[in-house]
DOKEBA-310779 format. One record per residue (C-alpha): residue in three letters; z, y, x. Coordinates in Angstrom, 2 decimals. Each point is the difference from the previous one (the first is absolute). Layout:
residues N
PT   resn         z         y         x
PT    ALA         Z         Y         X
...
***
This chain:
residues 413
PT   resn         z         y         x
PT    UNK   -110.82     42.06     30.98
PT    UNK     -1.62     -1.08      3.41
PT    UNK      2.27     -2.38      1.78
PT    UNK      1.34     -1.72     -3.56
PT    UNK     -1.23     -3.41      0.63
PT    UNK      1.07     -0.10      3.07
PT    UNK      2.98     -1.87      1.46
PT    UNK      3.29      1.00      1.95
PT    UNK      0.18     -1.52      3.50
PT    UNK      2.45     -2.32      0.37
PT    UNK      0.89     -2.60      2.78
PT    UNK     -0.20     -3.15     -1.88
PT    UNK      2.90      0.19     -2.25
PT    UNK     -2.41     -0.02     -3.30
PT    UNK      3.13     -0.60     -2.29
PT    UNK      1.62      2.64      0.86
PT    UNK     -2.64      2.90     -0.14
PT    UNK     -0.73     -1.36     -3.92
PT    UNK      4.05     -0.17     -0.77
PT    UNK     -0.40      3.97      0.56
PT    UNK     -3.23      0.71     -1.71
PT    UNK      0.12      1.49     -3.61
PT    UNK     -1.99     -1.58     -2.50
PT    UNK     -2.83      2.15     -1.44
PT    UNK      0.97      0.13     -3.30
PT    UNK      3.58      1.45      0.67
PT    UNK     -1.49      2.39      2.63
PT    UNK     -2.37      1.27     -2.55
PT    UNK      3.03     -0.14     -2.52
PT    UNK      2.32      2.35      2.40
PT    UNK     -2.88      2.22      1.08
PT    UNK     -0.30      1.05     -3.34
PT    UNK      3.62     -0.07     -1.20
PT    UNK      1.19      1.86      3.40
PT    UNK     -3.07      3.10     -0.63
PT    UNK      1.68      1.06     -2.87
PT    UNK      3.51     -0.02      0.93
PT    UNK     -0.79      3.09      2.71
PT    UNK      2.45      2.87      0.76
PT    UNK     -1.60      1.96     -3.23
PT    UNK      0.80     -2.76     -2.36
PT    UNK      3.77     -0.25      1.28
PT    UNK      0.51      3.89      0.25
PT    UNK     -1.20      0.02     -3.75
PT    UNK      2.22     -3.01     -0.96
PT    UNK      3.01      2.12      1.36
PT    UNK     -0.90      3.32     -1.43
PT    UNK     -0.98     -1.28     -3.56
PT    UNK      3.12     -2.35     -0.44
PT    UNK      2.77      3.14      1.41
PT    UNK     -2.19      1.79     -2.91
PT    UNK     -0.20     -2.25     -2.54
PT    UNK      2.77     -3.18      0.96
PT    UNK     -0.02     -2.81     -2.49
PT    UNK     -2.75      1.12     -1.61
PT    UNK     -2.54      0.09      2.80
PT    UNK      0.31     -4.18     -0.34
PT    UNK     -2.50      0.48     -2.53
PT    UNK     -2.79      1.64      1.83
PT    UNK      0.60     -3.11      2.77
PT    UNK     -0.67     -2.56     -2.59
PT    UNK     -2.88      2.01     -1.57
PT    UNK     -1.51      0.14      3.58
PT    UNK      0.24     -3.41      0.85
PT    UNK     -1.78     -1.16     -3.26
PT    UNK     -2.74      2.14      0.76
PT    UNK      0.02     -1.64      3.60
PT    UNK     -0.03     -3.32     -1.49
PT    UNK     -2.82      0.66     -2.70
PT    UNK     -2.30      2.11      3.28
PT    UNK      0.95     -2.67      2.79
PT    UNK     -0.64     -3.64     -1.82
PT    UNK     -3.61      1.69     -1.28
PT    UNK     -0.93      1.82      3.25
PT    UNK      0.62     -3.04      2.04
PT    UNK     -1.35     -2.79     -2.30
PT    UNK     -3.34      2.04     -0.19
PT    UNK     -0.62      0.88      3.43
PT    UNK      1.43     -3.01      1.12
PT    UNK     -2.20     -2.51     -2.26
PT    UNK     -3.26      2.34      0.62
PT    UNK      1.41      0.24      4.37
PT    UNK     -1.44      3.93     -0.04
PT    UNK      2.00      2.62      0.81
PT    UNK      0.37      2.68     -2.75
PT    UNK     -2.50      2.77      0.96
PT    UNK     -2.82     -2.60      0.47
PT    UNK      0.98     -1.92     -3.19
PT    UNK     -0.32      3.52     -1.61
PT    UNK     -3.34      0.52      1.15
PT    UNK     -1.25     -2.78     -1.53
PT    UNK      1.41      1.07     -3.24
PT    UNK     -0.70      3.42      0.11
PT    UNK     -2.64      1.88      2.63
PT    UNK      1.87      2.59      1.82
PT    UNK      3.16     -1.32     -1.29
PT    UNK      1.26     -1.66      3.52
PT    UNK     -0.65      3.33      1.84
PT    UNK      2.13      2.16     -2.74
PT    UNK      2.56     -2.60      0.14
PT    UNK      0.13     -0.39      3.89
PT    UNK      0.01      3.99      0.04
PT    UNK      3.10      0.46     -2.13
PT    UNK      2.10     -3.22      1.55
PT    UNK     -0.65      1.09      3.67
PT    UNK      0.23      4.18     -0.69
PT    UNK      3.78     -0.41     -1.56
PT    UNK      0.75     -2.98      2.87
PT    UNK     -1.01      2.18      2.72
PT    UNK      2.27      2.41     -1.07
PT    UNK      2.77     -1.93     -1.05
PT    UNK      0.27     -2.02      3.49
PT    UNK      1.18      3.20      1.56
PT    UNK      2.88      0.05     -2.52
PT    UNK      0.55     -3.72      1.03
PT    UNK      0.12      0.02      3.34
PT    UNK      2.29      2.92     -0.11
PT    UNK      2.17     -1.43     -1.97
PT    UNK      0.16     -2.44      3.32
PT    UNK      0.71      2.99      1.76
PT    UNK      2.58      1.32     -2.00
PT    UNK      1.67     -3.50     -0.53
PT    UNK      0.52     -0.19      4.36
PT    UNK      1.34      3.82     -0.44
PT    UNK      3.02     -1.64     -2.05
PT    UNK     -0.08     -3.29      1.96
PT    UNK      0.23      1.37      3.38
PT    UNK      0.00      3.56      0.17
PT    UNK     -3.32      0.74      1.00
PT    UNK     -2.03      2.92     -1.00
PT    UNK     -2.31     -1.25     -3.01
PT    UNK     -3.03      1.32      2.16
PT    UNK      0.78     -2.69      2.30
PT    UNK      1.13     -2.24     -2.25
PT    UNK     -3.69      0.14     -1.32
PT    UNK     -1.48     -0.52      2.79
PT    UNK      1.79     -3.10      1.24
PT    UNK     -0.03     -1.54     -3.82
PT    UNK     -4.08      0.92      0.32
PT    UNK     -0.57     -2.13      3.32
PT    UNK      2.26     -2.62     -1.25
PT    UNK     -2.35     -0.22     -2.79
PT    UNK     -3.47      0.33      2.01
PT    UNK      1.28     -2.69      2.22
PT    UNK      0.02     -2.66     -2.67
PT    UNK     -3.37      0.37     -0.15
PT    UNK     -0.59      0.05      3.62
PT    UNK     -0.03     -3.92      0.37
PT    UNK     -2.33     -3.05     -0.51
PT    UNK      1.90     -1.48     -3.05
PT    UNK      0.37      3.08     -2.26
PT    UNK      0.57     -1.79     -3.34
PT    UNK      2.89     -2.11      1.64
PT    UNK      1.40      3.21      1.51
PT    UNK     -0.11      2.32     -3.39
PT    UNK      1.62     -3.06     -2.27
PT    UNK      2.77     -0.69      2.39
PT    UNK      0.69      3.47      0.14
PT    UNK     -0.16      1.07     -3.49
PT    UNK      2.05     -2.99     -1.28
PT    UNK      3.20      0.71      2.84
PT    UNK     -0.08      3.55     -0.74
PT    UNK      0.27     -0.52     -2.98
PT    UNK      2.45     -2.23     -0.31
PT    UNK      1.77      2.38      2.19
PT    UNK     -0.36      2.56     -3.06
PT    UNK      0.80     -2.47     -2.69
PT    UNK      3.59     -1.19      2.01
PT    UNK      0.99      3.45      0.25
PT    UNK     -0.51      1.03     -3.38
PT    UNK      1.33     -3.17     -1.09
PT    UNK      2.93      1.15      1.89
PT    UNK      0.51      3.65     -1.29
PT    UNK      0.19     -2.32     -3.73
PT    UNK      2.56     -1.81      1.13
PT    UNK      2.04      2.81      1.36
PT    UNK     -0.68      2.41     -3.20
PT    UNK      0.59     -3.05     -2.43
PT    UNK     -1.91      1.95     -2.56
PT    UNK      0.66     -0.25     -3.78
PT    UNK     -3.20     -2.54     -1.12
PT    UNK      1.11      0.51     -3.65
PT    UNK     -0.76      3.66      0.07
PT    UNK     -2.95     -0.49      1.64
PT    UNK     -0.91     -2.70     -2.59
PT    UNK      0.49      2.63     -3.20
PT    UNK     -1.65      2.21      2.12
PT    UNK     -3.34     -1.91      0.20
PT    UNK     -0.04     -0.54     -3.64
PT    UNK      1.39      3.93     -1.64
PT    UNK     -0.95      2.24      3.13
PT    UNK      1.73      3.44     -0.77
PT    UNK     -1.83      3.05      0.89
PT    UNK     -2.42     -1.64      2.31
PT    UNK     -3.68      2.09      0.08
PT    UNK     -3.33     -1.66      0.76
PT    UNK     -0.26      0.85      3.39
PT    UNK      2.28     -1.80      1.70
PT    UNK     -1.68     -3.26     -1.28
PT    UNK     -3.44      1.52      1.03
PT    UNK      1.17      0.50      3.79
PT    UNK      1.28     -3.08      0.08
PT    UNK     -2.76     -2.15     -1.41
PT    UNK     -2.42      2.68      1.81
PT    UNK      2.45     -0.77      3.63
PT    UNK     -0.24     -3.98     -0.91
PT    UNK     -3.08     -0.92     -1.29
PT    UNK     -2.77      2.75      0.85
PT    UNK     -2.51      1.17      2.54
PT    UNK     -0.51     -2.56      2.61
PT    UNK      3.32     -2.32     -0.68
PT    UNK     -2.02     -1.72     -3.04
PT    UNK     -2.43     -1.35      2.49
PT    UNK      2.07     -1.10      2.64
PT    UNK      1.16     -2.94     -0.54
PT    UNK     -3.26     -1.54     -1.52
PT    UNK     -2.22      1.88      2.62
PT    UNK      2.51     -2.33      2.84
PT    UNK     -0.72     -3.21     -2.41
PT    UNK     -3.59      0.60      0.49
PT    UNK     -0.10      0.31      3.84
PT    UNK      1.88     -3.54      0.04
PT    UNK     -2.33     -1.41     -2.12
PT    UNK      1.43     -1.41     -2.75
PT    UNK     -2.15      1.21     -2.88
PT    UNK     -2.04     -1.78     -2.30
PT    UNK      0.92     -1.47     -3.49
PT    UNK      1.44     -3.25      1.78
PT    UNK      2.42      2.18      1.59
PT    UNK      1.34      1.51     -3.37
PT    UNK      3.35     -1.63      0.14
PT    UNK     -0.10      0.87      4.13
PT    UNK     -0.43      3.75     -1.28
PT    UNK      2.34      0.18     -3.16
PT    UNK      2.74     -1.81      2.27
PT    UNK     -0.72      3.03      2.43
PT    UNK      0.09      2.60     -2.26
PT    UNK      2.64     -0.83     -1.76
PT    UNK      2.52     -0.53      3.56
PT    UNK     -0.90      3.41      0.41
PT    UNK      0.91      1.72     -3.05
PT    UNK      3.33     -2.14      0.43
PT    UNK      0.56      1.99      3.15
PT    UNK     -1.11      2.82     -1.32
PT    UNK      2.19     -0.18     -3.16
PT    UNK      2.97     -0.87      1.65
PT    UNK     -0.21      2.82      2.48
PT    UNK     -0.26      2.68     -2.67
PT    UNK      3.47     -1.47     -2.22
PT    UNK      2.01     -0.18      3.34
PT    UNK     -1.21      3.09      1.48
PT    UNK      1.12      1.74     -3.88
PT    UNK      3.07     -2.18     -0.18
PT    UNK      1.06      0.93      3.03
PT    UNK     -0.55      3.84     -0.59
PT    UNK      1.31     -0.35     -3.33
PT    UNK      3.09     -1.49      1.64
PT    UNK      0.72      3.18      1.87
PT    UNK     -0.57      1.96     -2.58
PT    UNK      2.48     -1.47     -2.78
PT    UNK      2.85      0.83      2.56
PT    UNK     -0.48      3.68     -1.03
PT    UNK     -0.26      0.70      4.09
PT    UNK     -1.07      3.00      1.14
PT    UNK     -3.19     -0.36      2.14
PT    UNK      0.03      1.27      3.34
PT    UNK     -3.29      1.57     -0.06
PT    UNK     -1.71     -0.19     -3.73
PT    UNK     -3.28      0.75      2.11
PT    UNK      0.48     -3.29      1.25
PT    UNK      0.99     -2.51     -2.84
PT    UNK     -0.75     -2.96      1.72
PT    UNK      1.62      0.91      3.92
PT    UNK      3.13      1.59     -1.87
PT    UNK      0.14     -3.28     -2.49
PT    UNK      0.20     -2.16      3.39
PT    UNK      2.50      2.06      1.59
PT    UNK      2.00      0.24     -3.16
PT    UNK      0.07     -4.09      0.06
PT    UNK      0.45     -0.75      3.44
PT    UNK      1.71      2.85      1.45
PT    UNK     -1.67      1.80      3.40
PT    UNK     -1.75     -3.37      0.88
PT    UNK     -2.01      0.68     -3.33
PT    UNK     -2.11      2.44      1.27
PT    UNK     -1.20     -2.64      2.82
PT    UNK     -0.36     -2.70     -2.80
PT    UNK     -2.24      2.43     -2.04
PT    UNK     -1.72      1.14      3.11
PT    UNK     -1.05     -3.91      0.61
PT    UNK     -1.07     -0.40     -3.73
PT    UNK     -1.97      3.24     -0.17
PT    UNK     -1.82     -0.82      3.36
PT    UNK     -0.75     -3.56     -1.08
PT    UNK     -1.36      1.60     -3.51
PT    UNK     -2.33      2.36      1.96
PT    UNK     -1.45     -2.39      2.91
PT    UNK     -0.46     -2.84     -3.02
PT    UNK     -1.98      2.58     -1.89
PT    UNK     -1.63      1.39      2.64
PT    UNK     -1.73     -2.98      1.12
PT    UNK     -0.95     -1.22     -3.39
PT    UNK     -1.73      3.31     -0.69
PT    UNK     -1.90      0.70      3.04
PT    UNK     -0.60     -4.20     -0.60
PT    UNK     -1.48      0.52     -3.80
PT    UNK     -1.83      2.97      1.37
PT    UNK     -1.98     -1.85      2.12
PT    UNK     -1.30     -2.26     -2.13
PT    UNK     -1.18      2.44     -2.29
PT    UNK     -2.11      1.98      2.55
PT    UNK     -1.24     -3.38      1.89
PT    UNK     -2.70      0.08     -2.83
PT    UNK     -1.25      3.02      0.70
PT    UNK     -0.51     -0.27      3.76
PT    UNK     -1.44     -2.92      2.02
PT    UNK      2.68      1.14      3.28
PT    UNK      2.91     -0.50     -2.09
PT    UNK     -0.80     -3.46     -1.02
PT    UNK     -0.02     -1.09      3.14
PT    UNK      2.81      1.98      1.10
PT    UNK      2.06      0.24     -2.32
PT    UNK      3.11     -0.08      2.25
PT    UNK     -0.84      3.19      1.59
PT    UNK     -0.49      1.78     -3.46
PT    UNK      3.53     -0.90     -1.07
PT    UNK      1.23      1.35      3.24
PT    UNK     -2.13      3.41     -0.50
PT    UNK      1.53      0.28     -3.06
PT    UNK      3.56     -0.28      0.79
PT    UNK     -0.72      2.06      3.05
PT    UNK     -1.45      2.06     -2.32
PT    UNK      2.93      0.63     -1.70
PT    UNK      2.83      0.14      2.75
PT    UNK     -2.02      2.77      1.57
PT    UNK     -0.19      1.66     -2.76
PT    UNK      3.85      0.34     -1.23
PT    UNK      0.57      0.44      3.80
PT    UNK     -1.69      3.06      0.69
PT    UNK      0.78      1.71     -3.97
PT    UNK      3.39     -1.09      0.44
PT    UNK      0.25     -1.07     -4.03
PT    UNK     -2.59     -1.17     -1.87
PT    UNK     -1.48      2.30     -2.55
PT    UNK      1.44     -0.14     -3.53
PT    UNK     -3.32      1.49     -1.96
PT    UNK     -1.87     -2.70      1.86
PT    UNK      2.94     -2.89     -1.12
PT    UNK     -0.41      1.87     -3.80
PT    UNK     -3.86      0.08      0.00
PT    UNK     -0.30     -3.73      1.76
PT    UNK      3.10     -1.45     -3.14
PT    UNK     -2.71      1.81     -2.60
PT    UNK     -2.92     -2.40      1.67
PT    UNK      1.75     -3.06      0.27
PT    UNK      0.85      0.63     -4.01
PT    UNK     -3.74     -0.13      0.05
PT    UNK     -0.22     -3.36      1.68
PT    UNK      1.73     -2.39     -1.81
PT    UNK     -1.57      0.57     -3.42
PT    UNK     -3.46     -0.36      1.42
PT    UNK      0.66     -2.55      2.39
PT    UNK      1.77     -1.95     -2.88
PT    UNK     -2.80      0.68     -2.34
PT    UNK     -2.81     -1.86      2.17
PT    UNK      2.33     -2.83      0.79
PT    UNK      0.17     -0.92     -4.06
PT    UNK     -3.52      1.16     -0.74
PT    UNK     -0.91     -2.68      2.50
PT    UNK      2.07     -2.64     -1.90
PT    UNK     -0.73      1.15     -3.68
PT    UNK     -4.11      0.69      1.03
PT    UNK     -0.82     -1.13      3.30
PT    UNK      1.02     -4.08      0.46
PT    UNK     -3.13     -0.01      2.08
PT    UNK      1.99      1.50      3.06
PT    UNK      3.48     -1.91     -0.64
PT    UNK     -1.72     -3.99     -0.08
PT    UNK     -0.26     -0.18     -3.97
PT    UNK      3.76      0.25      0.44
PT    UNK      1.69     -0.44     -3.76
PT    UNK      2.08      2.67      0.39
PT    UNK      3.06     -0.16     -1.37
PT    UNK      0.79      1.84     -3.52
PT    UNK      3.19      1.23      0.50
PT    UNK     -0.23      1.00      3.73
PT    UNK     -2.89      1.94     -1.42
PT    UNK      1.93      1.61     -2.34
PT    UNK      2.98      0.85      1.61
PT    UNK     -2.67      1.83      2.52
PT    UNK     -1.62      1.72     -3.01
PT    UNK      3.55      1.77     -0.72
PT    UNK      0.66      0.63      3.60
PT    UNK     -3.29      2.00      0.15
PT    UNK      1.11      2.17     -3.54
PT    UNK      2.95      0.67      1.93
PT    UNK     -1.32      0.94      2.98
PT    UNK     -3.41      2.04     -1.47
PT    UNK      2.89      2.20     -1.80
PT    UNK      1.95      0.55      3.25
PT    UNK     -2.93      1.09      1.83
PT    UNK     -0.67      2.42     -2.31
PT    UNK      3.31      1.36      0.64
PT    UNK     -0.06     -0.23      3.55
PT    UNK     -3.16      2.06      0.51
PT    UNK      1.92      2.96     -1.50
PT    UNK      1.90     -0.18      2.97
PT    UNK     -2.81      1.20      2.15
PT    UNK     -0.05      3.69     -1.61
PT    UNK      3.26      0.57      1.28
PT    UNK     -1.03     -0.58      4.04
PT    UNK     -1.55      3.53     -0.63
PT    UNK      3.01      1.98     -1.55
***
């Protein structure tokens, strides 16, 4: 990203400027762990738990293993070999970069619009605006990040006080809801009546399309890679699936918490708005409004972000701009939702069936490069188990695919 290396101006007081810099690793950490907690994955937290309560515990915890199997291999491997995943798959497999790059940026593009009007929506219960608007101000809040000299240092600090913005209010709604752990507890281990699905959207919402490059694709432009930095990258990986875990229990606990009272929602359209306002009273709505809009801007730059980096190998401009490609993109998308007013649910339904796509062969490549190719990772040993906690990850996720590409027959009915 042009403008990366360079350094904020300051008037002397060095100390100061590096007391408020994030470190690398936990931006790379957050970017990742913030993409996947957009205003789809908290809308589908909301719905499934009202459907399923207790129960729905399970398909968290069956999500975040499959995060932590994907996430410790996908960064270890690009990290160690410093290529980003559509050029690593080229080397593995001719043609295999461009089909990857194809499906990650086809179901980004179209889920940014969903993110950034999930911004939108989130003023609309904030302040009152209409979401139109609300879209476009949360779109050239966004674009302006990437406006200035020291991008990196811009997109960390943002990303990690948004969301702790949406972690302290979520944290709040549990402590308001007080929800009954021990249910949830039974629930995780004898689920009762709980299909498939919801555990595919989730892990699909969490782990797929572009979020399973994010993080590592941010190690790589800070340049810690190599097998030296293996520790460096594990350490990294790991703080991020922390964030990442924890974000998913409270966001369910809390959900779950409203929904042991027996209340009756507000609006059952809106799970997650009515569960806010069912905590906190009328100042919920403005609570939920903050989390949702954090959710969408935090996604929305770490998808038009990942983007990027897959198309900068494909074109010599967006190398060495890659600022103004990440602003095109987001642009992009906030004109998009702005002029169609909602963003178009066979397009959402056709881009979920790709990104079921993605993470299978994405995953695939990373371990054939650590069970075939130790030529690209530095003769790396690679770890046995790591190895074959990935190898189950992939059955899992080969068989969800499967199911998710029956999904795209029904964009057509």
């Amino acid at each position: 990203m042009d403008g990366s290396t360079s350094t904020d101006e300051s008037t002397g007081d060095v100390p100061r400027r590096v007391r408020l810099r994030v470190p690398p690793l936990l931006g790379a950490a957050v970017l990742m762990a913030m993409s996947a907690a957009g205003p789809g994955f908290i809308t589908q937290t909301a719905s499934f738990t009202v459907l399923y309560g207790a129960s729905f515990a399970c398909a968290v915890v069956v999500s975040m293993l499959i995060d932590i199997a994907v996430q410790l291999n996908v960064w270890r491997i690009l990290g160690i070999s410093g290529q980003r995943a559509q050029d690593l798959a080229s080397k593995v497999f001719p043609g295999a970069g461009q089909i990857l790059s194809a499906f990650v940026v086809l179901g980004a593009i179209v889920f940014n619009i969903g993110n950034v009007a999930g911004a939108g929506l989130g003023l609309h219960d904030l302040l009152g605006i209409d979401p139109r608007i609300g879209t476009a101000i949360s779109g050239c809040l966004a674009i302006a990040i990437f406006l200035g000299k020291s991008v990196f240092t811009a997109v960390d600090r943002v990303m990690v006080v948004l969301g702790l913005v949406k972690i302290g209010l979520i944290i709040a709604l549990v402590a308001v809801t007080a929800p009954p752990v021990g249910e949830a507890v039974i629930g995780t281990v004898d689920p009762q009546g709980l299909p498939f699905l919801p555990i595919l959207t989730l892990i699909g919402g969490t782990v797929g399309g572009f979020i399973t490059y994010s993080g590592a694709h941010r190690l790589i432009d800070s340049g810690i890679t190599g097998a030296r930095n293996v520790s460096r990258i594990n350490s990294g990986a790991l703080t991020g699936i922390l964030v990442a875990c924890i974000l998913r229990i409270v966001l369910f606990l809390g959900f779950f918490g409203v929904v042991a009272t027996g209340v009756h929602l507000a609006n059952p359209n809106d799970a997650a708005g009515s569960s806010f306002l069912a905590a906190f009273g009328p100042v919920g709505l403005h609570l939920f409004g903050l989390v949702f809009w954090a959710a969408g801007m935090t996604s929305t730059i770490g998808n038009s972000y990942t983007t990027a980096t897959f198309l900068r190998s494909y074109a010599a401009p967006i190398r060495r701009h890659m600022n103004r490609t990440v602003i095109v993109l987001i642009a992009l998308a906030t004109v998009v939702f702005v002029a169609a007013g909602q963003t178009p649910q066979s397009m959402l339904v056709f881009a979920g069936a790709i990104n079921g796509l993605v993470l299978p062969i994405g995953l695939a490549i990373i371990l054939w490069v650590a069970l075939r190719r130790r030529d690209l990772i530095e003769r790396y040993r690679y770890p046995t188990v790591l190895l074959t906690a990935g190898i189950a990850a992939w059955l899992f996720t080969a068989f969800a695919a499967v199911v998710s590409l029956t999904s795209i027959g029904s964009i057509f009915h």
